[in-house]
C-alpha positions in Angstrom: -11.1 96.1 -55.2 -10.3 92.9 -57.0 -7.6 94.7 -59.4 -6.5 97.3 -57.1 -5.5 93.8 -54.6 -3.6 92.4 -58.2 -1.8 95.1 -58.9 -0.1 95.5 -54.9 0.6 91.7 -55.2 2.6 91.9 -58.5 4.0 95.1 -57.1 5.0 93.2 -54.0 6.5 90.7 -56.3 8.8 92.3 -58.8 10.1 94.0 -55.5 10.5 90.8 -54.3 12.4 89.5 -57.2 14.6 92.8 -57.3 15.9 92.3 -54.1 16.5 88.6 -53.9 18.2 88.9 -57.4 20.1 91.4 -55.9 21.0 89.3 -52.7 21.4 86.3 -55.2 24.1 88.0 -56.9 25.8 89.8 -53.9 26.2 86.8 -52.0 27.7 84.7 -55.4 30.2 87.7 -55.4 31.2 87.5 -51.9 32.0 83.7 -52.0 33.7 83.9 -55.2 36.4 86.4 -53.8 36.3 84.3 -50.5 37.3 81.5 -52.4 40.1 82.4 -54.9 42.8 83.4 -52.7 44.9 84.0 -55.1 43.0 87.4 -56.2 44.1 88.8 -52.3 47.4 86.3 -51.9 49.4 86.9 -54.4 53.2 88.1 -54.1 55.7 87.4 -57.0 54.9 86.2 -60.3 58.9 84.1 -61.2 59.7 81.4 -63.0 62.5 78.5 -62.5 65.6 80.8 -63.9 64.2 84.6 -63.3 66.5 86.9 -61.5 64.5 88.3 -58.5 64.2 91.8 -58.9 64.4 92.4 -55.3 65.1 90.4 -51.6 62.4 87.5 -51.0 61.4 87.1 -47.1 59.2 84.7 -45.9 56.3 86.4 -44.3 55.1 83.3 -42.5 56.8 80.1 -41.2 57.5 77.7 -43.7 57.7 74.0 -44.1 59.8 72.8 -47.2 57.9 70.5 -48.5 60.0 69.4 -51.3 63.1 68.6 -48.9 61.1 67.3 -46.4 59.3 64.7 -48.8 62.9 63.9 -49.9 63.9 62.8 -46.7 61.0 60.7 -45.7 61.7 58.8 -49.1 64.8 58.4 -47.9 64.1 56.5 -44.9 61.1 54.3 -46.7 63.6 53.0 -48.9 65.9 51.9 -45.9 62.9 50.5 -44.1 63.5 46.3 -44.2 59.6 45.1 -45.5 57.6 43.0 -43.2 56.7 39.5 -44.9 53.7 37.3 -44.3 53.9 33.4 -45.1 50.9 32.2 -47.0 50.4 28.5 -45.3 47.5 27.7 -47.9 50.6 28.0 -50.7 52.1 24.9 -48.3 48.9 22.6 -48.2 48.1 23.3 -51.6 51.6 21.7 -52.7 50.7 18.7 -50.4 47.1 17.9 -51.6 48.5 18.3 -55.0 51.0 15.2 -54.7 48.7 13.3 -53.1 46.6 13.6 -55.4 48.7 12.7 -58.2 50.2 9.5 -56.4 47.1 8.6 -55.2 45.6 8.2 -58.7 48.7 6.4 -59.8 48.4 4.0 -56.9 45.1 3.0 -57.6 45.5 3.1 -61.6 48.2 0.1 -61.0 46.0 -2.1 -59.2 43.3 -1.7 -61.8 45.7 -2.5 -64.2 48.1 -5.1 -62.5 47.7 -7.1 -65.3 48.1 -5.4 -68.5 51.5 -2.6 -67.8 51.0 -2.0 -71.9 47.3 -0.8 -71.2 48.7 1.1 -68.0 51.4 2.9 -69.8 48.8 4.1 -72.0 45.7 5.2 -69.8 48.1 7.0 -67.4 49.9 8.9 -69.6 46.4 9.8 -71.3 45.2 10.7 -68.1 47.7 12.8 -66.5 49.4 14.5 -70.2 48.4 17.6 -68.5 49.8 17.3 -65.0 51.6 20.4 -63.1 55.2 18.9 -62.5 55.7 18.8 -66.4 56.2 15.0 -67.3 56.6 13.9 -71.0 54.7 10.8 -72.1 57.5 8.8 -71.8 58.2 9.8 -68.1 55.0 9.2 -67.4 54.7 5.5 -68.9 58.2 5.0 -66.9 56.3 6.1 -63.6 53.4 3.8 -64.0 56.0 1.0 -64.3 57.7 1.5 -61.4 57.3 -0.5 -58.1 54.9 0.8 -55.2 58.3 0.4 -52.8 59.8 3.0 -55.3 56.8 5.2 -55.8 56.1 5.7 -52.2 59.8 6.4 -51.5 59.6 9.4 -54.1 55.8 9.9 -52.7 57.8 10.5 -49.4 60.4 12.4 -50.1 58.9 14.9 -52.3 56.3 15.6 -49.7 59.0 16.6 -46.8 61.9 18.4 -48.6 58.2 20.4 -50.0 57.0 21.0 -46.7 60.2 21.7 -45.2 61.0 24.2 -47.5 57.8 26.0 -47.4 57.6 25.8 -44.0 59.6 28.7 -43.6 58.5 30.7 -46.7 60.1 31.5 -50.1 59.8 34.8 -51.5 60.3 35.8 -55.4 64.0 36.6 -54.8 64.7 33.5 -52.5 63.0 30.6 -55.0 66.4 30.0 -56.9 68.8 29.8 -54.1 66.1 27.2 -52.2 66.1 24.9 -55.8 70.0 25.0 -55.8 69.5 24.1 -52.4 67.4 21.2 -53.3 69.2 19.9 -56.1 72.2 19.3 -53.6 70.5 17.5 -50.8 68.6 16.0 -53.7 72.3 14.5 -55.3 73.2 13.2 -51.7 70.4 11.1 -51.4 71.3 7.6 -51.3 68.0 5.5 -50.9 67.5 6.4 -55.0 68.7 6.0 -58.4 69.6 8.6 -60.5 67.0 8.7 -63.2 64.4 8.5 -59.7 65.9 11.5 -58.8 65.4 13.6 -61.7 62.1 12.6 -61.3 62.2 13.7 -58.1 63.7 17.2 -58.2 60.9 17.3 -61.2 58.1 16.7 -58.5 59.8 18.7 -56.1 60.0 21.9 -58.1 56.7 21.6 -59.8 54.8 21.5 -56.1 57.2 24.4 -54.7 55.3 27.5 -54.8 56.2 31.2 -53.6 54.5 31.9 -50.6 56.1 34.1 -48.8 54.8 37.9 -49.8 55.7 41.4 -48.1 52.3 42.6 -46.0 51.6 45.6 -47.4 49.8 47.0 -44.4 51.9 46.6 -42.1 55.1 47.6 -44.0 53.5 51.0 -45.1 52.4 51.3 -41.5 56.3 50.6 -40.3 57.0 53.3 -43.1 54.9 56.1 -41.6 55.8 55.2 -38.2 59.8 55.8 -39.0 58.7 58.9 -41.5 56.7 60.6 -38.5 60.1 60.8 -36.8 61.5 62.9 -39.2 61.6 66.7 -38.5 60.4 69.0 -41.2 62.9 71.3 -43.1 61.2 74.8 -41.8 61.9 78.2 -42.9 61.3 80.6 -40.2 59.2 83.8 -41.0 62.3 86.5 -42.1 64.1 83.9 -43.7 65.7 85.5 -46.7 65.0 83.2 -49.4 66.4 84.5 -52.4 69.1 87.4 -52.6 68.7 90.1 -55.2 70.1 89.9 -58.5 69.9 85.8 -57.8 68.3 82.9 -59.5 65.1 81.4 -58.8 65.9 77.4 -58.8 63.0 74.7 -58.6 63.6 74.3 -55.0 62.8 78.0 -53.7 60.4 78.5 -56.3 58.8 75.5 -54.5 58.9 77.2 -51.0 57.5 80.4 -52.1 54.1 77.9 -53.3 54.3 76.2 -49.9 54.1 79.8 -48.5 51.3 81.3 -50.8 53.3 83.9 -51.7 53.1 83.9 -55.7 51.4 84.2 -58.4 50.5 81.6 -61.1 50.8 82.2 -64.7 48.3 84.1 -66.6 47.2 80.9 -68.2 47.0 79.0 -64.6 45.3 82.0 -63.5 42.7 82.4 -65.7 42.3 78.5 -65.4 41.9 78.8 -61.3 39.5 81.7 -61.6 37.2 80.1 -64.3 36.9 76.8 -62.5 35.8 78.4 -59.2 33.8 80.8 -61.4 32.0 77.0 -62.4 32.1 75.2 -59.6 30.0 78.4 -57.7 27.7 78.7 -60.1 26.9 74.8 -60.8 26.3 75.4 -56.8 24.4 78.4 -57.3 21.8 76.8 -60.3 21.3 73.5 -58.0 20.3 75.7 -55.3 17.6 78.2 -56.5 16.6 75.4 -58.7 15.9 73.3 -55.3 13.8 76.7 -54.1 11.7 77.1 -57.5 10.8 73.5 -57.6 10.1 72.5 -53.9 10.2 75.1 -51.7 8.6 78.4 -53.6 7.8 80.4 -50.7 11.3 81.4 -49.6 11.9 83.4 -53.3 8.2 84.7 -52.5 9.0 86.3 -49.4 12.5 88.8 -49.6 13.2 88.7 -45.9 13.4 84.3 -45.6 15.5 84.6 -48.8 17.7 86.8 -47.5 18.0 85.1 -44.1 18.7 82.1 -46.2 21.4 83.3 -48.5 22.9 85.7 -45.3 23.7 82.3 -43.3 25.1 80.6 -45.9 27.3 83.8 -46.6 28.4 84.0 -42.8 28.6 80.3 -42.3 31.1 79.9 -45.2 33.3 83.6 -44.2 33.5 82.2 -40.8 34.6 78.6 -41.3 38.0 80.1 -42.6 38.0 81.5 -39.4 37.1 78.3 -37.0 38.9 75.8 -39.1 42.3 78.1 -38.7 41.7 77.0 -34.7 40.7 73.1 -35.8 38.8 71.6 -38.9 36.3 70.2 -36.3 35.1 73.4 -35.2 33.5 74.5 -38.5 30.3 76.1 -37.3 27.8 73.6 -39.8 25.1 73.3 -36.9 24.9 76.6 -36.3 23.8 77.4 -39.9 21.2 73.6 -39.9 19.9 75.2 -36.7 18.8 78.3 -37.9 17.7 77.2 -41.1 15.4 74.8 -39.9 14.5 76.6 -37.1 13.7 80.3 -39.3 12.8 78.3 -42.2 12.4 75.1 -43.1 13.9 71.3 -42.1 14.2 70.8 -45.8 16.3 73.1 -46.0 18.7 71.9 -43.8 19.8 69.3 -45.5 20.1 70.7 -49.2 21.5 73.7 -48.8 23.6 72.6 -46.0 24.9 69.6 -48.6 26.1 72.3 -51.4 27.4 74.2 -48.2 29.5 71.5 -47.1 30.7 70.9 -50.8 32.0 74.1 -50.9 33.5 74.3 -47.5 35.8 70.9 -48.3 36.9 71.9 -51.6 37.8 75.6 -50.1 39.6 74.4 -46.8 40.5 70.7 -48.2 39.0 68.9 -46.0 39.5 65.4 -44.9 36.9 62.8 -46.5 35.7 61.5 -42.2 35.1 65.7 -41.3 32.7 65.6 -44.5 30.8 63.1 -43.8 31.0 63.8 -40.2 29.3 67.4 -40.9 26.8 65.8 -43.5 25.7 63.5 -39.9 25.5 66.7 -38.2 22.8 67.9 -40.7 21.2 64.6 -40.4 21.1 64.7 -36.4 19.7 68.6 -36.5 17.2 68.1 -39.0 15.8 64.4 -37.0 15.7 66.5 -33.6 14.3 70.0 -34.8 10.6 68.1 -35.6 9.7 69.1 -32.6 11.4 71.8 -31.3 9.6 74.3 -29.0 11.5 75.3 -25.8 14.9 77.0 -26.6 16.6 75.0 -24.0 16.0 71.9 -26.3 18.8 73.7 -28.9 21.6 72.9 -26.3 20.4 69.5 -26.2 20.2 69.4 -29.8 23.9 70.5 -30.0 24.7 67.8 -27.3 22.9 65.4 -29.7 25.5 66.8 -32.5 28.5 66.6 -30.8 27.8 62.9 -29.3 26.9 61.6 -33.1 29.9 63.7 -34.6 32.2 62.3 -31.7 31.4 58.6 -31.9 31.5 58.4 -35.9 35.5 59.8 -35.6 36.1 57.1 -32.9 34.6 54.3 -35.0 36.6 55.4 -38.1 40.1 56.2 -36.3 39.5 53.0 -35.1 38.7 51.2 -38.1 41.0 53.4 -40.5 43.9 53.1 -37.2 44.1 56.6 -37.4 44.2 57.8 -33.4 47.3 59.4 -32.7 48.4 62.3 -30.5 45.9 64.6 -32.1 42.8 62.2 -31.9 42.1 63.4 -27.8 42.2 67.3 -29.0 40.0 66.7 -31.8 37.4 64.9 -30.2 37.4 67.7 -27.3 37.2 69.9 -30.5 34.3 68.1 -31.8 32.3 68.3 -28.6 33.3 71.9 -28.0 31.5 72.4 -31.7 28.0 71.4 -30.5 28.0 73.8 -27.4 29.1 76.3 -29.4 26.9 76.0 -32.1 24.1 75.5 -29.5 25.0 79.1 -27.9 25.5 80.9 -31.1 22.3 79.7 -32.1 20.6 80.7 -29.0 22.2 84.0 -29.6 21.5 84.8 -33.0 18.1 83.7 -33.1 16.2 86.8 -31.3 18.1 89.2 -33.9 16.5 87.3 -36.9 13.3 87.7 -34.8 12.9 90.8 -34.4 15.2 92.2 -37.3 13.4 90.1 -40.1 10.1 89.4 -38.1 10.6 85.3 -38.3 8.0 83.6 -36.7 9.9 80.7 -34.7 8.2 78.0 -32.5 9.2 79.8 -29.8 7.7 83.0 -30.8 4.4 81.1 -31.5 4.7 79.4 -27.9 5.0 83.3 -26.4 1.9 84.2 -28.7 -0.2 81.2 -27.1 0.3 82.7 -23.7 -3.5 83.2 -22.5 -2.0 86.0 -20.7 -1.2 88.0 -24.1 -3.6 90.8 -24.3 -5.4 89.9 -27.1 -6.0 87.1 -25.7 -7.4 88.6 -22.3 -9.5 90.8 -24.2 -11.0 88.0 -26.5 -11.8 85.9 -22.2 -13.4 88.8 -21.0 -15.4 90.8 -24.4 -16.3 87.8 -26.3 -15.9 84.6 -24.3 -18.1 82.7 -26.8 -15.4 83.7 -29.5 -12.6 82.8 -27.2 -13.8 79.5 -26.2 -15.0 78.5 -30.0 -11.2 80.0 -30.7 -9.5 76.9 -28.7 -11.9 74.6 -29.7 -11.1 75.1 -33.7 -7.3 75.2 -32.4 -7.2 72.0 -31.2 -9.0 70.6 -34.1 -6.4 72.7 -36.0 -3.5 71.1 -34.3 -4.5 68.0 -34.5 -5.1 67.9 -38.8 -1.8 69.9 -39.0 0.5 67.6 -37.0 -1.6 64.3 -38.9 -0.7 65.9 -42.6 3.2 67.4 -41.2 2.0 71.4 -41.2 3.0 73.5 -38.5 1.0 72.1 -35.9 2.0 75.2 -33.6 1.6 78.1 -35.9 -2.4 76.3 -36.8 -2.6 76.5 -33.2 -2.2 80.2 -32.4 -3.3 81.2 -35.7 -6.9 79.5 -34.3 -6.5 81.3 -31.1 -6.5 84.7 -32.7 -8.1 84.0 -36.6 -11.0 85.6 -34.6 -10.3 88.7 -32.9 -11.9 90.8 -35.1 -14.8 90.0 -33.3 -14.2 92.6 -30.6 -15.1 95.2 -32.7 -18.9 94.2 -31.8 -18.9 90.7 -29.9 -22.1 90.7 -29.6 -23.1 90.5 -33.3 -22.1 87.0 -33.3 -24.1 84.4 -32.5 -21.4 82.5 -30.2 -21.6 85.8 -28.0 -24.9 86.8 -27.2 -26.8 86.1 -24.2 -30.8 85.3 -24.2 -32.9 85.9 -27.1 -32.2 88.8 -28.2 -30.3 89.1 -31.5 -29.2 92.9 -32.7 -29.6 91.8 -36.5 -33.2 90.8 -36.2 -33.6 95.3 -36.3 -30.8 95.3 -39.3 -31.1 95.3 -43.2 -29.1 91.7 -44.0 -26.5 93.5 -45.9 -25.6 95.7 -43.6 -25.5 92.4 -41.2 -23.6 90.9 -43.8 -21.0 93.7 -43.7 -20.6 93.8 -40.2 -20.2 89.6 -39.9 -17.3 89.7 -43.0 -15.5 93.2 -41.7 -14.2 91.1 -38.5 -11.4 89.6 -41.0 -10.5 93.5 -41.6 -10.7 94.2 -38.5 -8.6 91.6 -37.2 -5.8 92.3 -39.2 -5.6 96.3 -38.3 -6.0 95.0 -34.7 -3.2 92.4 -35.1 -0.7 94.7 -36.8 -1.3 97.1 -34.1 -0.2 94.4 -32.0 2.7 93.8 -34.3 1.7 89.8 -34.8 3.4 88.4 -37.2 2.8 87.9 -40.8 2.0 84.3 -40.7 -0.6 84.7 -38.2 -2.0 88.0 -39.9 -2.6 85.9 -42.9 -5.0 83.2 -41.5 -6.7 86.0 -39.9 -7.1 87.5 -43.6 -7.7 84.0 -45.7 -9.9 82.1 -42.7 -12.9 82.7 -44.6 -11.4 82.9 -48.3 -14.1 84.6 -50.3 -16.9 82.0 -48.7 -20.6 83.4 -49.1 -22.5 84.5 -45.8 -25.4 81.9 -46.3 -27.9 83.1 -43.8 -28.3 86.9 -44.7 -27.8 86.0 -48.1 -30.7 83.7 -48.5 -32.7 86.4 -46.1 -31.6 89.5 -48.9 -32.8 87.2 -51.6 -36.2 86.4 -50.5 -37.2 90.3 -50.5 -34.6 91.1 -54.0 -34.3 88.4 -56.2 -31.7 90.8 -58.0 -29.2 91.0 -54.8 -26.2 91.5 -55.7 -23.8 88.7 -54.5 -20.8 90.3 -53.9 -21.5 92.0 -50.7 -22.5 88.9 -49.1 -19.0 87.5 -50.3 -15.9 87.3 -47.6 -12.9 90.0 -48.5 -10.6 86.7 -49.0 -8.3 86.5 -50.4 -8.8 82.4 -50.9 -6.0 80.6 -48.0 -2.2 79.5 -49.5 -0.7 77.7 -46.5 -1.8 74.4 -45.4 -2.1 75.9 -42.0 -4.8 78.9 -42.9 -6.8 75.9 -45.5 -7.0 74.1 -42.5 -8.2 76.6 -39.7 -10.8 77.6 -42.5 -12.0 73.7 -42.5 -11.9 73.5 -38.4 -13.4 77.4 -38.5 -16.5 75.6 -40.4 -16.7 72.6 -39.1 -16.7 73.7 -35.4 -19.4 76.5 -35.8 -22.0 73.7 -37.7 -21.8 71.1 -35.4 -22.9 72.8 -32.8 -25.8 72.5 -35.0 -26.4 69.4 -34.2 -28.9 67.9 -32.2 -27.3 64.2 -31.4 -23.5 64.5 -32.5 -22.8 61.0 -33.2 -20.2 60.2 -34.9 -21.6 58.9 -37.9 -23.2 62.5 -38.1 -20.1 64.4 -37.4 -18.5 62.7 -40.0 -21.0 63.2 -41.8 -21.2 67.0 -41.5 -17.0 67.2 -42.2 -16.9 65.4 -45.1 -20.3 67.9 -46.3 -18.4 71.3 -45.3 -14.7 70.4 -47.0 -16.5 69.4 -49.9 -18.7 72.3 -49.8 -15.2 74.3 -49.7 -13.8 72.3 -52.8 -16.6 73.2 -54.7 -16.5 76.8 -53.7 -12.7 76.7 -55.1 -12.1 77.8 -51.8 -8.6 76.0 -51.8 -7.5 76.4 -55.0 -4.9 79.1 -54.2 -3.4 76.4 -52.4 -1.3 73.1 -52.8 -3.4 70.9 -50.5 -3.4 67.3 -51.5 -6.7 65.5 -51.3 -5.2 62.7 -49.9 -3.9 65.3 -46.8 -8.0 66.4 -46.4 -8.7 63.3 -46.2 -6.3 63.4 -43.4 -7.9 66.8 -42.2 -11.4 65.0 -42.1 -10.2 61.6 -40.0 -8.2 64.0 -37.0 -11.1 66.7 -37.2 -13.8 63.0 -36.4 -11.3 62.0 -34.1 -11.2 65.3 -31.7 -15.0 66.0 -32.1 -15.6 62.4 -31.1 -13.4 62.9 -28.0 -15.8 66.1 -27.1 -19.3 65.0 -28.4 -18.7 61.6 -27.0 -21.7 59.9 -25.1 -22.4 60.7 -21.6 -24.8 58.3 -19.9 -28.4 59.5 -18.7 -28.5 59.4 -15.3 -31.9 58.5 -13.7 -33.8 60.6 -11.4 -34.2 59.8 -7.9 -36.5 62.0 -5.2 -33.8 63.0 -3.1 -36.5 64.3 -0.1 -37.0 60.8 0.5 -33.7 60.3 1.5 -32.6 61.2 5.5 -30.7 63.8 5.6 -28.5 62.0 8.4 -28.0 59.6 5.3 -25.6 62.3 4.0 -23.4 62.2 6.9 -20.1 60.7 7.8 -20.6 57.2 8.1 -20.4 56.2 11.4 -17.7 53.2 12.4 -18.7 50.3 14.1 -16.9 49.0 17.3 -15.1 45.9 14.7 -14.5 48.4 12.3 -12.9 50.7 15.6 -10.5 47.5 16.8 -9.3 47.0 13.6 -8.1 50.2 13.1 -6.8 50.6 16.4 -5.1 47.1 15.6 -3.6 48.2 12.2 -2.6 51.9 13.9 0.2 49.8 16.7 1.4 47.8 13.6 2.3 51.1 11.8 3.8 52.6 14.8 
């Protein structure tokens, strides 16, 4: 049975690996040709000086790009710059001289009485000052008078200022010292050899500080170069005659029109790097899939549904983004990923996706990151998805987060203009669409590819569902020790970040192989009697582990879907039935073990490992004749590690730190139902008049008040 089991699952495999190679290298194909447009687009294959073999007509409207470029260059050379004064330049210059006078005021007071020692110790000190001085200018400074100090002091500090005031720019500084010089040469007040000093002071403090503002210039430069009109070529424009030459300039509007050819080389070049760049793409993706999420390349159909959205995403984006760039429909494919597969997913492979999608339709560096928020928002709000009218609020969720980060970056980048209105309504028109499409798409991949979504698992939990009935009314026992272990399974599978829902309704039905013969089970049966007291144990043995069998011919009948079919098969694993064991091996000490063993195989999910746990751990403490919750926990942490050592969970990548997890919720719900009830005493209620148990009659005060309190109300 064993090898008969092994060879179907590496049957099932190398299928499985046929047919997502296949898909692997369909959809690389598809994308490829998608994205060199130049194997589909190309016209004419000239050069600058070819004679055109035939008429040239524009098949589209084209913009000249070339002459139009020419002319906005045009008018950003006549544009006058805008210039910005830099008043620090200004009190810079002023600090500077007093600074310099300051020290040379209070050097001639220290040394009043020695000029020789004075000469010396300020020309030492100041041999390196900005306005140039020699030595021997300096020595002839520090002799001077304070009268005739403080009158150069003075008047270097307000032809400075005054000149500054008003800014001087790189091209005015000469013209403002020629200036200076001739005011400085009218002065009267002065000597001559003080004003040489002067202009010296004058010209070493004057500084360019007046600078073109770059910003606001290139912003005046846009602003005229928007109102130019672009040179357009109308679609039937003849281009280039016959028999003509092809010149730099049409050869330029045939590019702008897609309409030729590149070289061989260029070609070859174009191909190759798109040839790369896909499969860089395509490596970083499977890679992501072998290393962290296995189970889509284990399963055909998820793979598939995977690769088929990212196919049809990236087609139809040509499609929306020829209507506006906003519209590209990125939260339609994060919906459907993370709602048919996985969240994780979401964000990876919609990454790559958007990667390709920007180089492909060149998009603007805000509409990328705009569409990597978009995955960021989907994935946060599909944790806890379960009603399908929460998509449209997801999308509304989309297009709010999408539509705020444009504002905030037109307005910091001062980018809203006439478009800005359109694109937003763009923007929020993306999110209802997506949130439709979704809506709409979803029930094909449902029932074409039998994907179990949340809101397939909330139809399943529907006590109403037949199974479900059938399990109420033939086995209640089994039905109501069904929603005990699914709460118990909820509860560890939300704690550890399983699929809370699918452990759920897996629990409700991991059992309905029990209506073969309810009454075989312990859980079912009424009074004493016990139909396996008058069986062999094996064949009690085989009846207790043929429910699992049972249960998954009656749940494909009832087409359930593969996830749940699965925990119906693995709840047990390959455990041993205990009881009828032991009883077998009292009268054969030879029994042979196997056909006291569960079919298995072992659990692989985290959601199967842990309805096995709950299975266990719900069934033995009913065992229990005072469930404290010392004892409880006492009897969970016993069963799980009686299923580690069973290698019950090997075939699965359960942590130990996620059981111990599993243990605390599973103590935490059993405490909630085994919780102490207080012992009520016994009291001899014949002792008690029976006109006790009346309504209690009202005395007269009681009557008034009433009465009193009924006027107030009316």
């Amino acid at each position: 049975m064993d090898k008969l089991r092994r060879k179907t699952r590496i049957r099932i495999k190398n299928r499985t690996m046929i047919i997502n190679l296949g898909v692997m290298i369909l959809s690389f194909i598809i994308v490829f040709f998608l994205f060199n447009k130049s194997v589909f687009n190309g016209i004419y294959d000239y050069s600058v000086g070819d004679i055109a073999q035939t008429d040239i007509y524009l098949t589209k409207e084209v913009i000249d790009s070339t002459a139009t470029q020419a002319l906005k260059d045009k008018v950003a050379q006549e544009v006058e710059p805008i210039m910005t004064i830099d008043f620090s330049k200004q009190v810079e210059a002023k600090k500077g001289l007093n600074d310099f006078f300051g020290r040379l005021l209070e050097l001639k007071e220290t040394y009043a009485n020695d000029s020789e020692l004075l000469k010396r110790v300020y020309a030492g000190i100041e041999n390196k000052n900005p306005y140039g001085f020699d030595e021997k200018t300096l020595q002839a400074i520090s002799t001077m008078s304070v009268e005739r100090i403080t009158l150069i002091k003075n008047y270097a500090m307000d032809i400075t200022q005054e000149n500054m005031s008003s800014g001087i720019s790189v091209s005015e500084i000469e013209s403002v010292n020629q200036n200076i010089e001739a005011f400085v040469s009218g002065i009267s007040d002065i000597g001559e050899n003080d004003k040489v000093i002067l202009l010296q002071f004058i010209k070493g403090s004057l500084k360019i500080n007046k600078f073109v503002d770059q910003e606001k210039t290139d912003a005046k430069i846009l602003a005229e170069q928007s109102k130019v009109d672009e040179v357009v070529y109308p679609t039937g424009t003849l281009l280039v005659a016959k028999g003509s030459r092809i010149t730099d300039d049409k050869l330029a509007v045939l590019k702008d029109g897609n309409m030729m050819i590149e070289s061989g080389k260029d070609h070859f070049f174009i191909v190759f790097g798109i040839f790369s760049l896909l499969i860089i793409i395509w490596t970083i993706n499977h890679l992501y899939l072998i290393f962290f999420e296995r189970h889509v390349l284990d399963k055909s159909r998820e793979y598939v549904i995977l690769m088929l959205m990212y196919v049809l995403t990236f087609a139809t984006a040509k499609v929306f983004s020829a209507v506006s760039i906003y519209l590209i429909p990125i939260p339609v494919f994060a919906m459907l990923v993370g709602i048919l597969l996985t969240r994780n997913l979401v964000k990876f492979y919609g990454t790559t996706l958007i990667v390709l999608l920007s180089i492909w339709l060149h998009l603007p560096l805000p509409v990328v990151l705009m569409y990597f928020l978009s995955l960021l928002v989907v994935s946060l709000f599909l944790r806890n998805v379960k009603l399908r009218s929460q998509i449209m609020m997801i999308g509304f969720y989309v297009s709010i987060v999408m539509g705020f980060f444009t504002v905030a970056d037109a307005l910091i980048y001062k980018t809203v203009d006439e478009a800005f209105l359109m694109n937003i309504f763009m923007i929020l028109l993306n999110g209802i669409i997506s949130s439709i499409i979704t809506l709409g798409i979803m029930p094909f991949f449902e029932s074409i590819f039998q994907i179990l979504t949340p809101f397939k698992l909330l139809e399943l939990s529907n006590p109403n569902r037949e199974l479900l009935k059938r399990l109420l009314v033939e086995a209640p026992g089994t039905y109501h020790h069904s929603i005990l272990v699914g709460n118990l399974a909820e509860t560890a599978a939300h704690d550890i970040g399983a699929n809370s829902m699918l452990a759920r309704v897996g629990s409700f039905y991991h059992d309905i192989g029990k209506l073969e013969r309810p009454y075989y089970f312990k859980e079912n049966q009424v009074g004493s009697e016990n139909p396996h007291d008058k069986l062999p144990p094996q064949m009690s043995a085989n009846i207790i582990r043929n429910h699992t069998i049972f249960g998954v011919e009656l749940a494909e009948k009832n087409k359930l879907p593969e996830e749940i079919l699965q925990i119906i098969r693995e709840h047990h694993g390959t455990s041993l039935i205990k009881y009828f064991y032991h009883q077998e091996k009292t009268k054969n000490p030879e029994v042979d073990v196997t056909k006291f063993l569960y079919h298995g195989p072992k659990p692989v999910r985290k959601e199967a490992v842990i309805v096995m746990l709950a299975d266990s751990v719900e069934a033995a403490v009913r065992t229990l004749e005072s469930p404290t919750k010392a004892a409880i926990g006492d009897l969970v942490d016993k069963i799980v590690s009686q299923k580690i050592n069973e290698e019950q969970l090997s075939n699965s990548n359960i942590t130990m730190k996620e059981l111990e997890q599993i243990k605390k919720s599973f103590v935490k719900v059993l405490g909630g139902i085994f919780h102490e009830r207080i012992v009520y005493p016994e009291v001899d209620i014949s002792a008690i008049s029976k006109d006790s148990f009346d309504e209690p009659q009202k005395n007269d005060e009681e009557e008034d008040v009433n009465e009193d309190d009924h006027r107030d109300h009316k």
